[in-house]
C-alpha positions in Angstrom: 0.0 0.0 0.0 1.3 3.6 -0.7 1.1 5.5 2.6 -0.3 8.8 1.0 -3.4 6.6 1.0 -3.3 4.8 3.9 -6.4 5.9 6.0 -8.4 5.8 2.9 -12.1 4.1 3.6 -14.1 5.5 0.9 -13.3 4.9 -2.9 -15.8 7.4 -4.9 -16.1 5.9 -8.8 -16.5 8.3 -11.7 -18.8 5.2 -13.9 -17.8 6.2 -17.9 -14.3 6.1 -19.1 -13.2 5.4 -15.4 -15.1 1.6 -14.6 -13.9 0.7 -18.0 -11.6 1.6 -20.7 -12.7 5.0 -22.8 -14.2 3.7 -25.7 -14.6 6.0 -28.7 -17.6 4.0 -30.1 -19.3 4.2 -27.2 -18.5 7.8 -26.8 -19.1 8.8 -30.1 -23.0 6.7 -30.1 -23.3 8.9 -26.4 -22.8 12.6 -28.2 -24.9 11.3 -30.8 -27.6 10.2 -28.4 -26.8 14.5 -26.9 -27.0 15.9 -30.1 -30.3 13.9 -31.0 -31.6 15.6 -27.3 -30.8 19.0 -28.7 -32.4 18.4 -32.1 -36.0 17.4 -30.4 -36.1 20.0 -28.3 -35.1 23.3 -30.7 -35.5 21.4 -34.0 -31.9 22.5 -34.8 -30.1 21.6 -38.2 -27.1 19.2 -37.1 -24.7 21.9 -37.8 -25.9 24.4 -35.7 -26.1 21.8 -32.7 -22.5 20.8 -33.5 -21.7 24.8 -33.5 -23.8 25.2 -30.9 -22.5 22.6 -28.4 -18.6 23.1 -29.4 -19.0 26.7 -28.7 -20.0 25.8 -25.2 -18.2 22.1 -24.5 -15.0 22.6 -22.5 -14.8 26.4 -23.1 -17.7 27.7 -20.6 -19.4 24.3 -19.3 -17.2 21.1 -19.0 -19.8 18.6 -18.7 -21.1 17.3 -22.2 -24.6 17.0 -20.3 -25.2 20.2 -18.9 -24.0 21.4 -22.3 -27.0 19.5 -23.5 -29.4 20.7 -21.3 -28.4 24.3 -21.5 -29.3 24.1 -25.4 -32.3 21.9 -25.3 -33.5 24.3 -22.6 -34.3 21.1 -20.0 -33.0 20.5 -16.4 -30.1 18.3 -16.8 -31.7 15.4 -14.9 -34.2 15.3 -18.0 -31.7 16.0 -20.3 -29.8 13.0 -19.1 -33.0 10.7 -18.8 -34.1 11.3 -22.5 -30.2 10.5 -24.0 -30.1 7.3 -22.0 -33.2 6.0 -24.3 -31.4 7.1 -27.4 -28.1 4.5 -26.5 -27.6 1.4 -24.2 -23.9 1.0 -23.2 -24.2 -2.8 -22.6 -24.1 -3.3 -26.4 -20.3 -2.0 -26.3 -19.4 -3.7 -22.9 -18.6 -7.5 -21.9 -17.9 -8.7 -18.3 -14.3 -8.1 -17.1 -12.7 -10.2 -15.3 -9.9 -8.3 -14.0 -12.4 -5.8 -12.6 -14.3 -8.5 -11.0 -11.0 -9.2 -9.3 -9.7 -6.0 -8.6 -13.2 -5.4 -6.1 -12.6 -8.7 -4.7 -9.7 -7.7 -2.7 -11.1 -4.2 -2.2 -14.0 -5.8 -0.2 -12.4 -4.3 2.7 -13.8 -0.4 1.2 -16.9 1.1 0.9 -17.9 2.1 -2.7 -19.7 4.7 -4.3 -20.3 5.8 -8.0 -20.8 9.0 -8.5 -21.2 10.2 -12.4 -23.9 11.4 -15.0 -26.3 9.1 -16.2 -29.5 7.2 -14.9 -28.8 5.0 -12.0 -30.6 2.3 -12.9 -29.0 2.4 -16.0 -25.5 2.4 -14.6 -26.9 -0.9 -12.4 -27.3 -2.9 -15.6 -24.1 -2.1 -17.1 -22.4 -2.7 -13.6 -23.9 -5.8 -13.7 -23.0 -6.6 -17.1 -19.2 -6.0 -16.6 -19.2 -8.5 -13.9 -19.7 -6.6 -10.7 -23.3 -7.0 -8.5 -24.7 -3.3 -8.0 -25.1 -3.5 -4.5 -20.8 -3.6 -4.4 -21.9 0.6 -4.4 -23.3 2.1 -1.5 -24.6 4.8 -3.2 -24.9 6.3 -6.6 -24.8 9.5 -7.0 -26.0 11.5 -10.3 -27.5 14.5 -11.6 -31.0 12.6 -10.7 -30.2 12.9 -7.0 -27.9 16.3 -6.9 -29.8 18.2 -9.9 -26.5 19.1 -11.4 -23.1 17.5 -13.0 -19.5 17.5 -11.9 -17.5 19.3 -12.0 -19.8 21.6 -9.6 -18.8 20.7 -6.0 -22.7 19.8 -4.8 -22.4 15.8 -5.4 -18.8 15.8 -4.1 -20.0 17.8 -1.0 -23.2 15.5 -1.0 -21.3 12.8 -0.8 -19.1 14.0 2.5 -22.0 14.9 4.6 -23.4 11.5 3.4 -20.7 9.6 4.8 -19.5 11.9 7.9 -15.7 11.3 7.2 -13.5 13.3 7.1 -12.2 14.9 3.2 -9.0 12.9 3.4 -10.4 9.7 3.9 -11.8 9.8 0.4 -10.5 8.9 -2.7 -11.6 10.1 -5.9 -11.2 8.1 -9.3 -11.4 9.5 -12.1 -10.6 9.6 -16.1 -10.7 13.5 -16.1 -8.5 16.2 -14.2 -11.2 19.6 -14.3 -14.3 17.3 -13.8 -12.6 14.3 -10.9 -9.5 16.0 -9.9 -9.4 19.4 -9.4 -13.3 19.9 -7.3 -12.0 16.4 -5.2 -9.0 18.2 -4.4 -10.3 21.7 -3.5 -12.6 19.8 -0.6 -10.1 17.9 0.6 -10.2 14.4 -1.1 -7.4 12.5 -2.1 -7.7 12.0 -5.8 -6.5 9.1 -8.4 -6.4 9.4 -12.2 -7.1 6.7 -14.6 -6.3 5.5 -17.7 -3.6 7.6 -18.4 0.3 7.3 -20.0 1.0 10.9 -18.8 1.7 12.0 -15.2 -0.8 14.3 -13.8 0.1 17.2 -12.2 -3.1 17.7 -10.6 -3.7 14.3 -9.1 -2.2 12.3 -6.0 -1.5 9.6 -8.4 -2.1 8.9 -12.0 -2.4 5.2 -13.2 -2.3 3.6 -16.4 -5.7 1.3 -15.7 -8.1 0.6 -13.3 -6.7 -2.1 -12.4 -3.7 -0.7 -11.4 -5.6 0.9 -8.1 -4.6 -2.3 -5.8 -1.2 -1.7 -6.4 -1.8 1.9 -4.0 -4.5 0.5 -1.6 -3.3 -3.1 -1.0 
């Protein structure tokens, strides 16, 4: 175990890109799914949402979803409810086995997922990589916070949920200004994933997922 992270009890999961590797199918069939949002709600021309959304997307708003719901004029818990009937993640997706491992021997933390999406949504893909969806605590979204990271509300939900302090949180995450840097700012150690390049931001950077038992066990 690396002592940075040694009186770490709760592991908080980002769920896409972080639970599994970034897949650009997937991603690409998940802004389509936005972009079709958009287009029923302002009846749009697919260039305009593309201008639209780019001209937004990372520059003033860094989640994809709010970006969504900011055009389509729609909370972002609706926004996100109506793009999760336009895609199902499960037809990209296959049960891991090394991520069935890697929770086996961290049995001894408590879990939480804590991304956008529907929840029960995220259960059946959690289920179809391998993992039973009670492994998480709690799952915490847009549907249960009202709004995406990287504002601090579900990061701050999630500490007066468990009553521990900052430090004994670990955020893990495929993204420095959406995981990293709001973890950070309240205290939370952080962990980024999937990544060849050292981040300067995070506690540690890691190449997989997998590669988290190698600082906790």
């Amino acid at each position: 175990m690396d002592k940075r992270f040694q009186n770490i009890q709760m592991l908080i999961w980002d769920f896409d890109g972080t639970l599994y590797l970034p897949n650009k199918e997937l991603f690409k069939t998940i802004r389509d799914a936005e972009f079709k949002t958009i287009a029923h709600h302002t009846g749009w021309s697919l260039d305009r949402i593309d201008k639209e959304f780019h001209a937004l997307y990372k520059k003033t708003i860094q989640s994809a979803s709010a970006v969504t719901a900011y055009c389509s004029g729609v909370t972002i818990p609706d926004a996100m409810r109506e793009m999760e009937t336009y895609f199902d993640r499960r037809t990209y997706l296959k049960r891991d086995k090394k991520l069935i491992r890697l929770f086996k021997k961290l049995k001894g933390y408590r879990h939480i997922i804590f991304g956008n999406g529907v929840v029960a949504r995220q259960k059946e893909t959690i289920s179809l990589l391998g993992l039973s969806p009670d492994t998480f605590e709690l799952y915490v979204t847009p549907e249960l916070v009202g709004i995406t990271k990287p504002d601090k509300a579900g990061f701050q939900y999630i500490l007066n949920y468990s009553k521990l302090p900052p430090s004994a949180h670990l955020m893990i995450g495929d993204r420095e200004k959406v995981d990293i840097v709001p973890a950070k700012d309240l205290g939370m150690k952080t962990c980024l994933v999937w990544s060849d390049e050292k981040s300067s931001l995070a506690d540690m950077t890691l190449q997989t997922v997998y590669d988290i038992e190698r600082i906790l066990i």
